[in-house]
N, C-alpha and C positions, 0 to 999 in steps of 0.2 A: 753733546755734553761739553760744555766748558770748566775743566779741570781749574779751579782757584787756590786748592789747598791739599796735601795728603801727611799724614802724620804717621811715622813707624817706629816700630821697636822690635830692637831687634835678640832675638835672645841664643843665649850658646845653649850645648845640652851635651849631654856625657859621651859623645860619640864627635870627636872634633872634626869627623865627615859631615856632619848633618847641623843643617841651621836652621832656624824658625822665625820668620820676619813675621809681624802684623804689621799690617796696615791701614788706611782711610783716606781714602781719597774723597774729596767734598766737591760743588762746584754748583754750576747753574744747568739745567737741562735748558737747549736754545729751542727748544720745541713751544716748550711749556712756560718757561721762565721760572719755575720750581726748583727750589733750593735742593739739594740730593745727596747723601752723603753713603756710603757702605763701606763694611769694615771685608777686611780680606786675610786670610794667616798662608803663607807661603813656606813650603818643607822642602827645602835645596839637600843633595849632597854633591859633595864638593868632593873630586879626588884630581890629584896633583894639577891645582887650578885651574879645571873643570869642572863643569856642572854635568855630574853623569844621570843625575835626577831630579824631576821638579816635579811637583806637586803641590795645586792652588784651591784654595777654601774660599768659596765666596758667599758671599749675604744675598744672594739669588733675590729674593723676596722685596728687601731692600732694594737693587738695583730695576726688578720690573716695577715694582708701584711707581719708581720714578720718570718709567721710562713710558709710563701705561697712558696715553692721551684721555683713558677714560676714569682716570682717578678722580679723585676729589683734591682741594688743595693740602688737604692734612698726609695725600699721599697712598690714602685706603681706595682699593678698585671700589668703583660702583655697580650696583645687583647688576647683574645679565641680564640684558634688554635680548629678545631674538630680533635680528637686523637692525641694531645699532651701532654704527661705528664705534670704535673703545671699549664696549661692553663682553667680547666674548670672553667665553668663561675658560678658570686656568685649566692647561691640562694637567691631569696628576704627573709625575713623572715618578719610574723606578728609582728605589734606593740603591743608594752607591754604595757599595763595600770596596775598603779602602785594600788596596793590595800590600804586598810587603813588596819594600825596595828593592831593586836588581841588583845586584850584585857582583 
């Protein structure tokens, strides 16, 4: 992937330990030559100018279509072929349940 652009904002919140960036980073896949963008929201706490916690949200879905050799150009996988390169199928993954920060 060739990074060309990312865009952030970044926001306070009632606990002057804890920040919340989004972000986007955009760019070229050099695979593919397919344009790619995903968004990301990032949960920092910060104590006496440290990061004693991070926590990153990504657009998963987003990043594999792009990443996916056997996408289409609009960036949607194509049906599952059995033994076609690109084509195999996703695997489900478990849901995350978000912990509470340490402390």
């Amino acid at each position: 992937m060739r990074f060309e652009d990312c865009t952030a904002t970044v926001h306070e919140t009632a606990d002057p330990e804890v920040v919340i960036a989004e972000y986007g980073p955009s760019g070229t896949v050099t695979t593919t030559g397919r344009r790619a963008s995903a968004s990301f929201v990032m949960v920092l706490r910060v104590r006496d100018g440290r990061i004693v916690h991070l926590r990153e949200y990504q657009d998963v879905r987003a990043i594999s279509a792009a990443l996916d050799p056997g996408a289409g150009p609009d960036g949607a996988s194509r049906p599952c072929r059995a033994g076609v390169p690109g084509t195999a199928p996703a695997r489900a993954r478990p849901a995350l349940r978000p912990r509470p920060p340490a402390r």
